[in-house]
C-alpha positions as CSV (number, residue, x, y, z in Angstrom):
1,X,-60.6,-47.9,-15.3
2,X,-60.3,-44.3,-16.9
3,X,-57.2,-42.7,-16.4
4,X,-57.1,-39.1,-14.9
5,X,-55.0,-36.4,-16.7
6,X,-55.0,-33.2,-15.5
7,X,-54.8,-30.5,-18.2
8,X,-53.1,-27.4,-17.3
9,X,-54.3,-24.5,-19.0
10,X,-57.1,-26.9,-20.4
11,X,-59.8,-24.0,-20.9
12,X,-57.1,-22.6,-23.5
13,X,-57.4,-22.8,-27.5
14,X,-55.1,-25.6,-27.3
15,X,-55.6,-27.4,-23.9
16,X,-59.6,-27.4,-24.6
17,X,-59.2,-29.1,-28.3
18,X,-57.1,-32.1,-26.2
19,X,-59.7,-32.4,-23.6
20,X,-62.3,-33.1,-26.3
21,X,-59.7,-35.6,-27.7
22,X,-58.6,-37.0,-24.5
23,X,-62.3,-38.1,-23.9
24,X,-62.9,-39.7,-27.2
25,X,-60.2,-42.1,-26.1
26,X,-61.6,-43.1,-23.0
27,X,-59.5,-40.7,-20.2
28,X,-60.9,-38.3,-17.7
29,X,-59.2,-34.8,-18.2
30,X,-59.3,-32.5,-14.8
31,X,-58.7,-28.7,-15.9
32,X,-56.4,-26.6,-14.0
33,X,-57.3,-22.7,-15.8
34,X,-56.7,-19.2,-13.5
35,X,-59.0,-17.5,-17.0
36,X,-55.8,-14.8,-17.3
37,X,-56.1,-15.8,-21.5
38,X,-59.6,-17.8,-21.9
39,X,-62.9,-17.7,-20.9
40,X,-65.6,-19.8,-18.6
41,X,-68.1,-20.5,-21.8
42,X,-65.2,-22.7,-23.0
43,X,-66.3,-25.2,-20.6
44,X,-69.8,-24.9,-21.7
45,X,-68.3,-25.6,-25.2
46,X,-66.6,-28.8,-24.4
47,X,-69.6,-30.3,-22.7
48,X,-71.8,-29.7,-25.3
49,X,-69.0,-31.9,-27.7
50,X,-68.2,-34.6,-25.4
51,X,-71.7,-34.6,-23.5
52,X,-69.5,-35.2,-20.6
53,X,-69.1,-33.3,-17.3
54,X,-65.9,-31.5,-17.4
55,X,-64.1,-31.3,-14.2
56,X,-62.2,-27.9,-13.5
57,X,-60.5,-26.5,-10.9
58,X,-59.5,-22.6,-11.3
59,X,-56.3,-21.5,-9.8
60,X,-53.0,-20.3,-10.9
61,X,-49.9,-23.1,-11.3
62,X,-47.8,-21.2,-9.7
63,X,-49.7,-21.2,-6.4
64,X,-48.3,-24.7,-4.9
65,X,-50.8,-25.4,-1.8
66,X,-53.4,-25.3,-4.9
67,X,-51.7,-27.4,-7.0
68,X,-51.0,-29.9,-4.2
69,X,-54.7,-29.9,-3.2
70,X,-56.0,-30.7,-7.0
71,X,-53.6,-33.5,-7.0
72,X,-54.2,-34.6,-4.0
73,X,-58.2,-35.0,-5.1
74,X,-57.9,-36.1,-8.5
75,X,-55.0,-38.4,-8.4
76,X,-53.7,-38.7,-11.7
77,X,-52.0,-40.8,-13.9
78,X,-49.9,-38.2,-16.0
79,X,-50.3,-34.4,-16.9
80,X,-50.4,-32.0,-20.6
81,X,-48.7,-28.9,-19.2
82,X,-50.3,-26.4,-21.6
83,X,-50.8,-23.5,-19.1
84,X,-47.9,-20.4,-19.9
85,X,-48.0,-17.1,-21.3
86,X,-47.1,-17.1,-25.1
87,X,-47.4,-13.9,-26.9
88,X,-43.9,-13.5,-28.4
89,X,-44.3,-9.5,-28.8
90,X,-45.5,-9.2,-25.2
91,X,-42.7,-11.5,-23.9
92,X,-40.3,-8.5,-24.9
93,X,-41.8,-5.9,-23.2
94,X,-42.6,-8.2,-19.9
95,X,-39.7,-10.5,-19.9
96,X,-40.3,-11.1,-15.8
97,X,-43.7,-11.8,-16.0
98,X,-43.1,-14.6,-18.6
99,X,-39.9,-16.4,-16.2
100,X,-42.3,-16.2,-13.5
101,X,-45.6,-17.5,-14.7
102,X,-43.9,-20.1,-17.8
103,X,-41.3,-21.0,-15.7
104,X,-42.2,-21.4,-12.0
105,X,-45.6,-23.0,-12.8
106,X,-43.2,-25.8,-14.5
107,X,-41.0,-26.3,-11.2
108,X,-44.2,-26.2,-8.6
109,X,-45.8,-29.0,-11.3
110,X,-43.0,-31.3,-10.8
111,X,-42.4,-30.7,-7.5
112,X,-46.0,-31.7,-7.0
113,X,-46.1,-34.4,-9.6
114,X,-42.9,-36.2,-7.7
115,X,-44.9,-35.8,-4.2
116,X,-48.0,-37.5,-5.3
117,X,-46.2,-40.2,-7.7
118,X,-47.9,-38.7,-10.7
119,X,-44.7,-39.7,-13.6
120,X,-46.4,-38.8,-16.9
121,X,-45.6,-35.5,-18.6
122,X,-46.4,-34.2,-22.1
123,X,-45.0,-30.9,-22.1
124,X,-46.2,-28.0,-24.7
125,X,-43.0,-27.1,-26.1
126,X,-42.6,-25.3,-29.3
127,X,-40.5,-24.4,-32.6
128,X,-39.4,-20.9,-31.7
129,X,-36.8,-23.0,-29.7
130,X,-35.3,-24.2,-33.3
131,X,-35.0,-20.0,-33.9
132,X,-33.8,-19.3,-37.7
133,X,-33.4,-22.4,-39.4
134,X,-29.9,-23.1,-40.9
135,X,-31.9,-25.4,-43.4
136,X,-35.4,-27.1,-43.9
137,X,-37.3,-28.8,-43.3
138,X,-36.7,-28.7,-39.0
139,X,-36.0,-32.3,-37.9
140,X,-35.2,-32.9,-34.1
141,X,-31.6,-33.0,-35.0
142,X,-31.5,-29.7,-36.2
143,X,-29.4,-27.2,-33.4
144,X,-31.8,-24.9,-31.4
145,X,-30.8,-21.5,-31.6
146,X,-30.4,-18.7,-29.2
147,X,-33.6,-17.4,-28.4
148,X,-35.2,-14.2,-30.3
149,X,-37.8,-13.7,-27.3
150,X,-38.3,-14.2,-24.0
151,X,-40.9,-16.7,-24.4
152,X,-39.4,-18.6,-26.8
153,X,-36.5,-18.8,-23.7
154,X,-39.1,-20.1,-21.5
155,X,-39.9,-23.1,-23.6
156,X,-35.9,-23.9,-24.2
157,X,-35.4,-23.2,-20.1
158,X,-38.4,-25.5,-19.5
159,X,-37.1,-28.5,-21.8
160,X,-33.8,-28.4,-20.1
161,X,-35.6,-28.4,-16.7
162,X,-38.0,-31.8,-17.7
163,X,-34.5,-33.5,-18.8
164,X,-32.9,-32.7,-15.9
165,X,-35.9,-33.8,-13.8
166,X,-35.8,-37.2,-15.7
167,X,-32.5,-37.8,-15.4
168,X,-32.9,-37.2,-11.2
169,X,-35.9,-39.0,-11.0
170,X,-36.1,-43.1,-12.2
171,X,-40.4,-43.4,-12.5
172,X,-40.7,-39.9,-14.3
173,X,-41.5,-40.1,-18.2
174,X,-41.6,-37.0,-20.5
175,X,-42.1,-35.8,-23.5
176,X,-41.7,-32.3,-25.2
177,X,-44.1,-31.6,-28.6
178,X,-42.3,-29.0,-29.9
179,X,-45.5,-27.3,-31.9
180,X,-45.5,-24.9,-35.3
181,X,-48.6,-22.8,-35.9
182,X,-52.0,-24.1,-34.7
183,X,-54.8,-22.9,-36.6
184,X,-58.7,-24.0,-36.9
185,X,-61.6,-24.4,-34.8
186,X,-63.5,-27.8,-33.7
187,X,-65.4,-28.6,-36.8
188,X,-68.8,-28.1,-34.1
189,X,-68.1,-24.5,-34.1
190,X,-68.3,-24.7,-30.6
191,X,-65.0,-24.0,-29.3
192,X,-62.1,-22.6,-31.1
193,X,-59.3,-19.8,-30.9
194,X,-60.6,-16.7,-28.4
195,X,-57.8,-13.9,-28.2
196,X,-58.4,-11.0,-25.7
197,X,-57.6,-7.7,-26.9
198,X,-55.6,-7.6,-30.3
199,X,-54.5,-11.0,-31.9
200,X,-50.5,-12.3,-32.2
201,X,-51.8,-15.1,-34.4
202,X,-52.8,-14.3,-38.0
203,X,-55.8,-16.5,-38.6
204,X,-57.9,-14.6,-36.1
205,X,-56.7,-11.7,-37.8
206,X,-57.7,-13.2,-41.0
207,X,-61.3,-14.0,-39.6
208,X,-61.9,-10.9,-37.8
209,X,-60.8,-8.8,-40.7
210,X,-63.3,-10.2,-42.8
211,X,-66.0,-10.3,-40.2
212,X,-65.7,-6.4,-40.4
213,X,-64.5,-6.5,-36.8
214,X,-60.9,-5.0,-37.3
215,X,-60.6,-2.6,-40.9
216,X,-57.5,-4.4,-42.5
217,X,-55.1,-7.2,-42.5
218,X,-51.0,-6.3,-42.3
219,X,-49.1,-8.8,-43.8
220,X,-45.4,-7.9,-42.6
221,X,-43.3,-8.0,-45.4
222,X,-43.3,-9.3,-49.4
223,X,-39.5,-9.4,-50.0
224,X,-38.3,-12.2,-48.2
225,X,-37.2,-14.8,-50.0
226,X,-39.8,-17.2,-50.4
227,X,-42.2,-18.0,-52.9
228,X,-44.1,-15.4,-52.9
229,X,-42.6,-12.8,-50.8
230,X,-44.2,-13.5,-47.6
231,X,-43.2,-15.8,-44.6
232,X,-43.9,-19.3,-44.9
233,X,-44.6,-21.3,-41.5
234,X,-45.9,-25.2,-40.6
235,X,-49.9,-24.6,-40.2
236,X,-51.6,-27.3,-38.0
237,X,-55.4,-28.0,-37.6
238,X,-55.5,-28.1,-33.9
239,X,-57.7,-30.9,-34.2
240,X,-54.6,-32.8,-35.3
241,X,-52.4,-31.1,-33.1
242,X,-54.7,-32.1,-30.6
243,X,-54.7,-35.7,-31.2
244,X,-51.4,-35.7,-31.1
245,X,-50.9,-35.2,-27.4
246,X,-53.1,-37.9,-26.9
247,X,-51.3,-40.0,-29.0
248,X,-48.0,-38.7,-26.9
249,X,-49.7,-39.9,-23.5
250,X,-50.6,-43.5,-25.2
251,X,-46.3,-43.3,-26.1
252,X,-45.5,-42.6,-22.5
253,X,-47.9,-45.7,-21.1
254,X,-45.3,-48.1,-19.2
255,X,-41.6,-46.3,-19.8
256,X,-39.9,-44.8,-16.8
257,X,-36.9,-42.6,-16.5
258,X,-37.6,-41.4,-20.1
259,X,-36.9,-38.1,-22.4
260,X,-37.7,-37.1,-25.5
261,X,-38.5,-33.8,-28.0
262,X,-40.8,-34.5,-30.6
263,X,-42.3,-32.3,-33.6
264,X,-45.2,-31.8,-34.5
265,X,-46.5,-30.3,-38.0
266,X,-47.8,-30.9,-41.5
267,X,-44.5,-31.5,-42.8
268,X,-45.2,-28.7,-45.5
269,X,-45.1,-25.0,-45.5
270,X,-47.7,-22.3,-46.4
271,X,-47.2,-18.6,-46.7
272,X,-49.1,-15.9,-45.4
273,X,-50.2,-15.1,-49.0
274,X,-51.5,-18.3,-49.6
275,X,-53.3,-18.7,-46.3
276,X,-55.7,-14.8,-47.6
277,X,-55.6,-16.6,-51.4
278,X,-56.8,-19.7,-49.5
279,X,-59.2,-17.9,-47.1
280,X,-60.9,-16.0,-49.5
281,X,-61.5,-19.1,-51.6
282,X,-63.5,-21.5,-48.4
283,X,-64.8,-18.0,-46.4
284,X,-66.0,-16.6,-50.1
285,X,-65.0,-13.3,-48.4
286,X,-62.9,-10.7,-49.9
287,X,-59.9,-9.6,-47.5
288,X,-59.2,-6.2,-46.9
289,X,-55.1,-6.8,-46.6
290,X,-51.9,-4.4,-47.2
291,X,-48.3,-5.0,-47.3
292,X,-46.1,-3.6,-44.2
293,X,-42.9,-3.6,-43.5
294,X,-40.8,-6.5,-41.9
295,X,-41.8,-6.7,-38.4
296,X,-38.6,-7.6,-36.7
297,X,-37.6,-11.0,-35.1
298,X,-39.6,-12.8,-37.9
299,X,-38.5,-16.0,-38.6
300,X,-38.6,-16.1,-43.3
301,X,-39.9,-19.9,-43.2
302,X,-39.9,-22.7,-40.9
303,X,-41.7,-26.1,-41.8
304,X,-41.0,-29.1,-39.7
305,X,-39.9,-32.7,-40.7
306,X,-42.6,-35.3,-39.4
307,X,-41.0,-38.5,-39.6
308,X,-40.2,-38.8,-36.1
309,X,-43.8,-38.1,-35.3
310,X,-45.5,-40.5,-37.8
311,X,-42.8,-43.5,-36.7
312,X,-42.7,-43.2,-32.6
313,X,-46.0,-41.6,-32.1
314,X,-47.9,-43.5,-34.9
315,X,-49.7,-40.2,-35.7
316,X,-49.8,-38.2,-38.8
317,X,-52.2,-34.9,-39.6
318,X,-55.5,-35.9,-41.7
319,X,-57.5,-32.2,-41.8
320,X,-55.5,-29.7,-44.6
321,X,-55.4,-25.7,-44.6
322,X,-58.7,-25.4,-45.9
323,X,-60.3,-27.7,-43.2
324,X,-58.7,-25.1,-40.7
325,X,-59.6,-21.8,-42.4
326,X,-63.2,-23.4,-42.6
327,X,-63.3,-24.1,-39.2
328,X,-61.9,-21.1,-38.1
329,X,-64.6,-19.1,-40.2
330,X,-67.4,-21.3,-39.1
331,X,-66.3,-20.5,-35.4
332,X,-65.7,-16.5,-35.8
333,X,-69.5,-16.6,-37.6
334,X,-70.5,-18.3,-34.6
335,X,-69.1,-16.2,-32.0
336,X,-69.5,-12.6,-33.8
């Protein structure tokens, strides 16, 4: 019998790379997307892949008579809470918007979750809640910081929230994936990373740059003290990331009245110099970049440690930068 998993914010870059994953290994994702930071053709995209139907109901998780009717239809076994806003820069300027939507959907979810006996949570947490590393790599043990954003406070808020809620609730299970930088595309070209309006991540940057759609690349800063100059982060093919969630719901199968924060990364760090150097070499595209100054609330480096992840999840990442930046070119080609 497949197992229903509803996919909040499943029509996002994320959420719609796990819903290909999720039916490769045999469960029936339902998509819960209100389109604020995606688009419709997504779903197009993902049936294409899969050559499955893709259920999806659009609505807002903040809205609880909605959510409590899509359970109520779908009946599933266990959730991937994907949907929040997440622009770091944006959180500044419109820090109510971001406790509202991040943080209220959560509460309505389990509220809902505990009505209809749903006890599976996978949670899409993230490392800005580790702020600036005392010392690298990040392992779970390391001591989360005070938050530099908003946003990055809604992911720390939220984790407290699911441990609370499993500490108050014997049948719930959860699990927070505490994410570095997802980059890439699905290697069909068919779905991949779709900002609105001006990117916060720098691979569409990167791609758009050299597609002639924006006229230069900014790379903030060349005098931290790195390698190169430039800050190093954790880059993830969200392929792998992907897989990983799936790999998190297999985890939760059978334990109740559970908690626990997982990373998820390479294990290895890559500057922003070496992801242009790197580019330029799979794109065969020369980037039009110039240095900047600091931008401020930039983290210098953060890498994670991925032992925990290979040994409880039984998961490791198989794609490498290059996959990504291929993938990611491929889809920008594709999309214009």
């Amino acid at each position: 019998m497949e197992k229903t998993i509803i996919v909040t914010g499943g029509a996002g870059y994320i959420g719609s790379h796990t819903v290909v994953e999720l039916i490769a290994q045999g469960y029936k994702p339902v998509i819960i997307d209100n389109f604020c930071n995606s688009e419709k053709s997504v779903v197009k995209g993902l049936e294409s892949i899969t050559k499955k139907e893709v259920k999806l109901y659009e609505g807002d998780c903040t809205d609880r008579n909605f959510m409590a009717q899509v359970f109520a239809e779908t009946n599933p076994s266990g959730v991937i809470h994907f949907a929040a806003y997440k622009a770091v820069g944006e959180s500044v300027s419109k820090p109510l918007a971001y406790y509202k939507n991040n943080v209220i959907s959560l509460l309505v979810l389990l509220e809902v979750m505990k009505e209809v006996n749903c006890n599976q949570l996978v949670f899409s947490s993230s490392c800005t809640v580790y702020g600036t590393p005392e010392k690298l790599p990040v392992t779970e043990q390391s001591p989360t910081q005070k938050a530099i954003s908003p946003y990055g406070n809604t992911k720390q808020i939220a984790e407290d929230i699911i441990k609370d809620q499993v500490v108050s609730d014997a049948d719930l299970s959860a699990v927070a994936l505490r994410y570095f930088n997802p980059i890439g595309a699905h290697p069909s070209g068919l779905i991949g990373e779709l900002p609105l309006g001006t990117p916060s991540n720098l691979v569409p940057f990167v791609t758009q740059t050299a597609a002639g759609l924006r006229n230069e690349l900014t790379i903030f800063g060349n005098d931290y003290n790195t390698p190169d100059g430039t800050n190093v982060r954790d880059y993830i093919h969200v392929v792998d990331l992907a897989k990983a969630h799936v790999k998190t719901l297999d985890y939760l199968s059978g334990k109740t009245n559970f908690y626990d924060f997982i990373n998820v990364g390479t294990g290895k760090g890559t500057s922003v110099l070496e992801i242009v150097t790197t580019f330029e070499k799979v794109s065969e595209q020369k980037l039009n970049y110039k240095i900047g100054q600091r931008r401020p609330g930039d983290v210098e480096q953060i890498y994670a440690s991925v032992d925990k992840s290979e040994k409880v999840l039984n998961w490791q990442t198989e794609l490498s930068v290059e996959d990504a930046l291929r993938d990611a070119w491929n889809w920008q080609l594709k999309i214009g």
